[in-house]
N, C-alpha and C positions, 0 to 999 in steps of 0.2 A: 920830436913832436911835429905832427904833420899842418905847417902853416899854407896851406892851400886853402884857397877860400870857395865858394860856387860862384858860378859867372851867370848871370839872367841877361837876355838880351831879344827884343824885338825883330824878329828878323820879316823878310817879306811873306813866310806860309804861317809864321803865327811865334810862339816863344818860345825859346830856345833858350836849353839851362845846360853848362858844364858843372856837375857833378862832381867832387873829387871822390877816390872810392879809399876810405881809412883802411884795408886791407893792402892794398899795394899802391907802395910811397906814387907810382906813375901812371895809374889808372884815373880813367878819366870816364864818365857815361855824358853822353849827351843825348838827350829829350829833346821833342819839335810839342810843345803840347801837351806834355806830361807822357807820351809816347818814347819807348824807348828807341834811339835811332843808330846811334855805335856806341862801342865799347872801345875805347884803345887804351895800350899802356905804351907812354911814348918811352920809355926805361926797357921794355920787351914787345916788340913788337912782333913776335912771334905767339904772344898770349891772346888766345881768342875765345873770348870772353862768351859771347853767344855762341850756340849751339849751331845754327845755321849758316853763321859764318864759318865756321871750321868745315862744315859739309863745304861750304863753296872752294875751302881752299883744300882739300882732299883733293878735289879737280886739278886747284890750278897745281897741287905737287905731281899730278899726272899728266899735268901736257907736254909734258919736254922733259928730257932726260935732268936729275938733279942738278940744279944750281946753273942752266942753263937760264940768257936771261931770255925773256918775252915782252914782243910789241904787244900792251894790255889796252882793251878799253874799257874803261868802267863810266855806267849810265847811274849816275845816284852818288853822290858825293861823300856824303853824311862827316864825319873826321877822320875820311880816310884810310879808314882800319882794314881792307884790303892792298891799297896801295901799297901803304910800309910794310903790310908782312912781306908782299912779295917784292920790294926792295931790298927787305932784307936775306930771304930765302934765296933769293936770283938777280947778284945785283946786277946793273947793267942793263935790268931791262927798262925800256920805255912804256913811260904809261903815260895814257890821255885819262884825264876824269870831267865828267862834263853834271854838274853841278847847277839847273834851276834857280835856287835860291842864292841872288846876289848877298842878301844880308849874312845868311851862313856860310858863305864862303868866308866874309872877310872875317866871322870869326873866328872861325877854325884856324884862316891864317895869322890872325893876332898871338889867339892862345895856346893854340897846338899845333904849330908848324911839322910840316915834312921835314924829317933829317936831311941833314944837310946832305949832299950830292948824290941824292935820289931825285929820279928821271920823272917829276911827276909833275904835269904840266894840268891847270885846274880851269877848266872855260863854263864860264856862264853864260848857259844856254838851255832852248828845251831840248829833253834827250832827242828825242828824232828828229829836231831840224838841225841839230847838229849830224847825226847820221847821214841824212840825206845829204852834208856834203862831206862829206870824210872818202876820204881816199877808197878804191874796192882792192879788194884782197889787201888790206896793211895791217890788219889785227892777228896774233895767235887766238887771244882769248876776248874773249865781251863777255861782262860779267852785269846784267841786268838786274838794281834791285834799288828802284824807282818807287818810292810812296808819297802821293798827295796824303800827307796827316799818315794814317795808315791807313791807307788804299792804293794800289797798284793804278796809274792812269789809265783810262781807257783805250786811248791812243798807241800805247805800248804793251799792246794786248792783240792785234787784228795780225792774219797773214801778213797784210800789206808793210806792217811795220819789220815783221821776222826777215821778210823777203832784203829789206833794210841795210840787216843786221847782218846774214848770210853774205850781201853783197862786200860786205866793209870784212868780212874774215877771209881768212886763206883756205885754201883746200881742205887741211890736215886744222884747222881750230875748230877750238870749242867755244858754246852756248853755255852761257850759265845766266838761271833766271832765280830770283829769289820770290816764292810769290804765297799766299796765304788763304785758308779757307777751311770748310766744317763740311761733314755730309750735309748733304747730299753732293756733295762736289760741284755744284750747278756753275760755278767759276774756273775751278781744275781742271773739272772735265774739258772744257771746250777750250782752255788753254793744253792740255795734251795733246787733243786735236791739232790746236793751229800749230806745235810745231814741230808736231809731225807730216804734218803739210809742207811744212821747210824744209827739213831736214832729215835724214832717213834712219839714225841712231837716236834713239832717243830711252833715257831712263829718268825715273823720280827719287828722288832721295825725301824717307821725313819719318817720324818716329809712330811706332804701331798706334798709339793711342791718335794718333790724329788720321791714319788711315783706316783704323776701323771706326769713325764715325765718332768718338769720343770725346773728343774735344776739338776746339778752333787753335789752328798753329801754323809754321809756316812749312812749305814742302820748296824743296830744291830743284829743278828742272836743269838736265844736264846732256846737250843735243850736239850732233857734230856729221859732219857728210862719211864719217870714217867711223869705224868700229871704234866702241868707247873701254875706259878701262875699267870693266867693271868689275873685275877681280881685285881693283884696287879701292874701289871705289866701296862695295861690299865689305871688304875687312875692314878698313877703317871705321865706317860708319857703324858695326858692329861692335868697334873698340870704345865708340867715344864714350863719356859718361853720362850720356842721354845717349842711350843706345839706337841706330835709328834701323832702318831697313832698304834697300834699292830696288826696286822693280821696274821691271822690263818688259820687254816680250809679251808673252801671253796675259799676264797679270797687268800690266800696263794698258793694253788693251781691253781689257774685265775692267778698272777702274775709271778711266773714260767710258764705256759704255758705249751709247749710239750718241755722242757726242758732234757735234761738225766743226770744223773750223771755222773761227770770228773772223770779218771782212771789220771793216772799216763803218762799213754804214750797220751795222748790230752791236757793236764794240761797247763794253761798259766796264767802268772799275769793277774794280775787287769787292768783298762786301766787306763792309763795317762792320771790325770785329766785335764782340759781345762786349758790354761793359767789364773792365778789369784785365782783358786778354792780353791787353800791354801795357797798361797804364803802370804808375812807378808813385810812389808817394814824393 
């Protein structure tokens, strides 16, 4: 019998609920707002429960030969649910996660802690003033997937910030951005732009129905100064059970459009998804 109870708790961007999920004794959904924000199962942390996350971590199984570990930065806390995959996939490696909201922090660390002797070190702070001082060249990977409620800051959105971001990775790392939108792309597009303006590889990861205009969802953003795995990156995403799609090149360029890159001083969120896009009973 599954005696787990829900946890509600106040936190600084608004209320936050742990979930317990009656299908798997160690699954856990946490909500900011009735917004759904991770999924973890602390019993497998190899189960990635969101569709988007698994796109993210398709990447990080392609940055480094398997089971190699990696210096990670992740910008967006939520419970975690990248960190412990790739403590477990790669252990040894070191991760930063830098975490906004003091209130959810210390829940996450009350009720669902980090495995024990996993490298994961948790700072409260905003994502880019913590960047701006972060060591340069000391990340393989940055994994950007930052939402005020559900909206991407605007702040972590401009060249100026990418420029940031680039600065704090090594030659040979990856960009990974988690970000959300509907046609007309009017937020995508100019986000393809800005980072391609950084970065000279760049692909999108997200499922056909949200690139041909159909629906509001999230797209993956996946940029690095080195040729990307896209051949690994393509099968996978092709495998998963929301099937998604990668473009590149030519077609990447078709989907920005005549799009420009955001500075700093034109910078805005993400848009407000439609009622119901992620909300959770």
């Amino acid at each position: 019998m599954d005696e787990r109870t829900p946890v509600r708790c106040e936190v600084d961007f608004g209320t936050a609920r742990l979930l317990p999920d009656v299908d798997r004794p160690g699954g856990w959904l946490l909500t900011l707002d009735d917004a759904p924000q991770s999924y973890v199962d602390v019993a497998d942390p190899g189960h990635l429960e969101f569709e988007y996350v698994r796109r993210l971590a398709h990447a990080l199984d392609a940055a480094a030969d398997p089971g190699e570990p990696l210096d990670a930065v992740h910008l967006g806390g939520g419970a975690l649910t990248l960190p412990r995959y790739l403590a477990a996939t790669r252990p040894g490696s070191r991760q930063q996660v830098v975490e906004a909201d003091h209130g959810l922090v210390r829940l996450v660390a009350e009720h669902l802690p980090p495995p024990p002797g996993a490298d994961i070190t948790v700072h409260t702070a905003d994502a880019r003033d913590w960047l701006a001082a972060a060591p340069g060249a000391s990340a393989d990977v940055l994994v950007a997937d930052v939402f005020g409620g559900s909206r991407v800051p605007a702040h972590l959105t401009s060249v100026e910030y990418l420029r940031q971001a680039a600065r704090v990775l090594r030659p040979d790392g990856l960009y990974l951005a988690n970000l959300a939108d509907a046609a007309p792309f009017a937020f995508l597009g100019p986000q393809i732009a800005t980072v391609g303006a950084v970065f000279p590889h760049v692909c999108l990861i997200a499922e056909p129905g949200v690139l041909r205009g159909r629906r509001f969802g999230n797209a993956v953003l996946v940029a690095a100064a080195r040729e990307l795995p896209l051949a690994h990156l393509t099968r996978h995403a092709a495998r998963d059970a929301l099937p998604a799609r990668v473009e590149h090149g030519a077609a990447l360029r078709k989907l920005a459009a005549d799009s420009r890159p955001v500075t700093d001083a034109d910078a805005v969120p993400s848009p407000q998804p439609p009622p119901g896009a992620f909300s959770v009973g």
